[in-house]
Structure formats: C-alpha cells, structure tokens
N, C-alpha and C positions, 0 to 999 in steps of 0.2 A: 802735675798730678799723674799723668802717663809716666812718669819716672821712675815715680814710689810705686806706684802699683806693678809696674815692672821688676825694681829690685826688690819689693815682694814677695812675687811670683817666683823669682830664683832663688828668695832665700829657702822657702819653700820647695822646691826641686831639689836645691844641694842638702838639707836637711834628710830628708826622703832616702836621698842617694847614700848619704854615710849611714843614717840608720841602715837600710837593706843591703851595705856593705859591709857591718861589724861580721864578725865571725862569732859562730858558735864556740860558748867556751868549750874547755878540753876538761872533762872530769875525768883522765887517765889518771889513775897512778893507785899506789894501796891504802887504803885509809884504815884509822882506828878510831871507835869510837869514844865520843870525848864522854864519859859520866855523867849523867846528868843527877843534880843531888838533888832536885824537889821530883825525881821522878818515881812510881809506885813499881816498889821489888817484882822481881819475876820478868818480865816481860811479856814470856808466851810466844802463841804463834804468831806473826804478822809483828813482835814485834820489833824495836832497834837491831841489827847485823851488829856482831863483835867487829867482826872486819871485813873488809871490803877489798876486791882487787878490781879495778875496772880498764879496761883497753879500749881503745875510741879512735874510727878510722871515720874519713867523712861516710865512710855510708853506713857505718851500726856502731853498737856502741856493748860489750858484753861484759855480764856484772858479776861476779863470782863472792855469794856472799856466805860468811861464816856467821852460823847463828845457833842458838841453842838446841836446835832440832838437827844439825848438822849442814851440811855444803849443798849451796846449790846454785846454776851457773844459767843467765840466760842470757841470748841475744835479739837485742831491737835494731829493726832498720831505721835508719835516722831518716827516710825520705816521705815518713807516713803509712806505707805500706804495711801490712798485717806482718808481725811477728807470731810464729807458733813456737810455744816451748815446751817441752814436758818434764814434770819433774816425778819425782815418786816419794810418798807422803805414806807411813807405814804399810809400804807393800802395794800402795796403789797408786798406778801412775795416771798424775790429770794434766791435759793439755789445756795451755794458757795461751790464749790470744790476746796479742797488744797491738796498739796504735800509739806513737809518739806524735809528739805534736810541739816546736818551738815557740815559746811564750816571751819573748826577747832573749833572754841571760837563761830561761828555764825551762827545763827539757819537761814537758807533763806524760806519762805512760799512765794510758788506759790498758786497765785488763779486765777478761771475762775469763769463766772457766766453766765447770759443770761438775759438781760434787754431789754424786748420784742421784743426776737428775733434777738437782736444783743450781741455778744460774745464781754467779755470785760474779762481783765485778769489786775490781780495787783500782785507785789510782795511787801514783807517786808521781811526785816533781823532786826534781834533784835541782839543784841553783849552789852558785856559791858566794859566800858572803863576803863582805870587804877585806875579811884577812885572809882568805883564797881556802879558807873551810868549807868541807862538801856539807850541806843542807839537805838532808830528807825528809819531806814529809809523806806521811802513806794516810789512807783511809781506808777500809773494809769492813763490811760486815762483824757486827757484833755474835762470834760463832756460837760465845756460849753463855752470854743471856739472852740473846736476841731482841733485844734494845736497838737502840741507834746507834749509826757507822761509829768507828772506833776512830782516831785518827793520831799517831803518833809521830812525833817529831823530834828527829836527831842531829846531833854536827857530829862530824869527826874530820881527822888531823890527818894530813900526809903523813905517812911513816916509810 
C-alpha cells in the first residue's frame, strides 16, 4: 500500500514539474487576419487588426497593430508588472495600463485607461490554436450604445 501511494505521490510531483516547465508559447512573427464570413461589416474601434507584427523576448512582448483607425504599437512586460502605454486617438493622447497574466498556452492582458475622466478597462487573450494560428479575443465597453461589453474574436495567419 505504501508503494502506490508513493508512486502516486511522484507521479504527482513529475506532473507538476513538466507542467511548470512548458514554455511560454512564442506569438512572434506578422500576422494577417483570416476573414471571417458570419462576421458584421465595419468593425470599428476595438475591433479585429488588419495585421499584426509582434516581437516577444522572455521579458515583454510588443504588438504593432494595423487597424482601420491607423497604427498603433504597444509593450507588455511578460513578468506581471504594469505596462504603461500611450497612444493618441484623434489628437488625444490616453495612457493604458496593463497587467498580463499566463493562463497555461494563454497570455490574458488587462487594461484600464481614462477617457475624460471616465475609467474604461478591456481585456485580451492571445492563445494559439492547433494549427499554430494566433487567436484573439478582446472585450470592451460598449462605446456607442452603451449596452454590455462588446467582445470580438479573430484568427489570423503567419505571413
């Protein structure tokens, strides 16, 4: 009985150990995004990136995305630690705070910001799927019904 509960106990320990040994995937490289056909014209703000450049060191990871509003480029530390970014949104520039957070295979970035004086927060998770396609999903505020969170979700392709 002491046996099994022994090789138990270590299957349990080497289990543990490979999980907390995988590595963070690498979502480096340029992406495009794949069309989606049930999805509603337009997009808008907050919504899918045409394309994507991303660079990824163990310690940040920086996104440079092409969208219908134009470029815009930011950097997360990958250790948890507060990322500030700032971008500028017709003429006004708003500072974004983020928190990333590893979810096994999935990177989740909290953000807050302050759009004159009122607090708005969006998340994204980036993951990738079995045939090594980047995965975004975002959530945010509803800016122009003001309804409930919005939540969009894209693939797109190495190119």
């Amino acid at each position: 009985m002491k046996r099994v509960l022994s090789l138990g106990a270590a299957a349990v320990i080497i289990a543990g150990a490979m999980l907390a040994a995988q590595a963070a995937p690498s979502f480096a490289g340029k992406w495009t995004l794949v069309p989606d056909p049930n999805a509603a014209p337009g997009g808008g703000p907050g919504g899918p990136w045409q394309s994507a450049l991303i660079v990824q060191d163990a310690a940040t990871l920086t996104i440079t995305r092409t969208t219908s509003m134009g470029e815009f480029t930011a950097t997360y530390k990958l250790d948890g630690s507060e990322s500030k970014n700032t971008f500028n949104m017709q003429g006004n520039a708003i500072e974004q705070v983020s928190k990333v957070k590893w979810d096994g295979g999935k990177l989740l970035v909290n953000t807050t910001m302050d759009f004159n004086g009122n607090p708005v927060a969006t998340s994204m998770t980036l993951s990738l799927d079995a045939a090594g396609n980047l995965r975004v999903e975002s959530t945010r505020p509803d800016f122009q019904g003001g309804g409930a969170p919005v939540t969009t979700k894209a693939t797109y392709k190495k190119s």
